[in-house]
N, C-alpha and C positions, 0 to 999 in steps of 0.2 A: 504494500500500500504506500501511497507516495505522499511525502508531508503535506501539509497543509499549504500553499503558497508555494510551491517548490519551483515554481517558472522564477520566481523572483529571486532564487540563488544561484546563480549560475555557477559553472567550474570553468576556469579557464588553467590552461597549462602550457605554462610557460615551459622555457627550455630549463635541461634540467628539474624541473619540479614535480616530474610524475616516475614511474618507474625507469629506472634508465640501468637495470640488470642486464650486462651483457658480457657474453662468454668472450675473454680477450686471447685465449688458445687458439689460434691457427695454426690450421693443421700444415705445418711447413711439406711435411713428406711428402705429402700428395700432389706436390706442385712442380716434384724431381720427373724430369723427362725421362721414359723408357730407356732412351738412348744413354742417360749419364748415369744409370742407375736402378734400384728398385726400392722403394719410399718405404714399402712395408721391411725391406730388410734393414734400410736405416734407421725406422723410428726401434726396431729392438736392437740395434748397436746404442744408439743415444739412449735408449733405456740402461743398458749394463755399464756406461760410460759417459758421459755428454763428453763431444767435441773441446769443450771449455778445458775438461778437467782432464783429457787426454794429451790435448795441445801444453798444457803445466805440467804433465808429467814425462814427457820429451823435452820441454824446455829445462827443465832441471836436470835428466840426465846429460842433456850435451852441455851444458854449461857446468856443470861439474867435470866434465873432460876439458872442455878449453880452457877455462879457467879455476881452476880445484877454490879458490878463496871464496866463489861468489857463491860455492852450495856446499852446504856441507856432506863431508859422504857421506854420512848414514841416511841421511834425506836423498839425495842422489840413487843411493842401493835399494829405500824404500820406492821409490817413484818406481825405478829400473822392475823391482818385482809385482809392483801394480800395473805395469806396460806389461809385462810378461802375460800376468794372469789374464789378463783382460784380455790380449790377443787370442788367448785361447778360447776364451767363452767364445768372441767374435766367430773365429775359424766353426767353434761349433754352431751357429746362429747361420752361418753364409753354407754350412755341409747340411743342415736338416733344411733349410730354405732350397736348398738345388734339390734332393731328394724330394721335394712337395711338388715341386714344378715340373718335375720330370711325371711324377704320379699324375699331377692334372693333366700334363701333354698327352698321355696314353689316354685317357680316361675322354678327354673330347675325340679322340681320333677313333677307339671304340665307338663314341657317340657317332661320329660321322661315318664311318664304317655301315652302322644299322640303318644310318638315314638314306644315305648317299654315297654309295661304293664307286662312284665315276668319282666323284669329288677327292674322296680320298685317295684312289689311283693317282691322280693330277699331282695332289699333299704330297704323295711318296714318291713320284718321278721327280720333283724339284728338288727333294731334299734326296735324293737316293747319289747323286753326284758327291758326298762323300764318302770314306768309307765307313759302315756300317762299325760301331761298339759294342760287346755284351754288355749288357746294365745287371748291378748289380742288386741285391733284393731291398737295396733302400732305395731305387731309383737312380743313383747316378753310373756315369760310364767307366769301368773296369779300368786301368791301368794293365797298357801292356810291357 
């Protein structure tokens, strides 16, 4: 029910003066081009690492080499074994990200397979100009 007189109250809203709740996260990742990259595997690197704190822990190890006064080595050895570790998580973040990609690759190519067996002929003659890899049961190509 509306107050008594309520045309005679007006709202007016100024800037600022009404809700101005706004999500200031952009999503940087999704704006890396196919070509330079792939957005979903950087935003879980910047997850186990941000750039910021990867870029300081490189700059204190080489600066402790060039010049030993300006880092101290125990800071220096620490950084060095937070580079270390971290490489590794990465390595495993970039090894299960190829093995996903490889699994979707088959999985549309099954798909086109059922839909459109000339299509997929075409798919396999373009790409059949290199030579063929065993894939291994996580998805990615065998080392010979």
């Amino acid at each position: 029910m509306y107050p008594w007189l309520w045309f005679w109250s007006p709202q007016f809203h100024f800037p600022f003066s009404g809700s101005v709740a706004q999500r200031i996260d952009p999503d940087f990742f999704s704006q890396i081009p196919p070509e330079a990259g792939n957005g979903e595997v950087e935003k879980q690197i910047a997850d186990i690492a941000s750039y910021g704190r990867q870029l300081g822990w490189l700059t204190e190890v080489l600066l402790s080499r060039t010049s030993p006064d300006t880092v101290p080595p125990e800071q220096a050895a620490e950084a060095q074994a937070k580079l270390e570790a971290t490489y590794h998580e990465i390595e495993t973040v970039k090894r299960l990200n190829k093995a996903k990609l490889s699994r979707s690759a088959m999985a549309v190519l099954e798909k086109l397979e059922a839909t459109d067996p000339d299509a997929l002929a075409l798919v396999l003659a373009r790409f059949a100009k290199t030579t063929p890899r065993r894939l291994t049961s996580e998805g990615t190509a065998a080392k010979r």
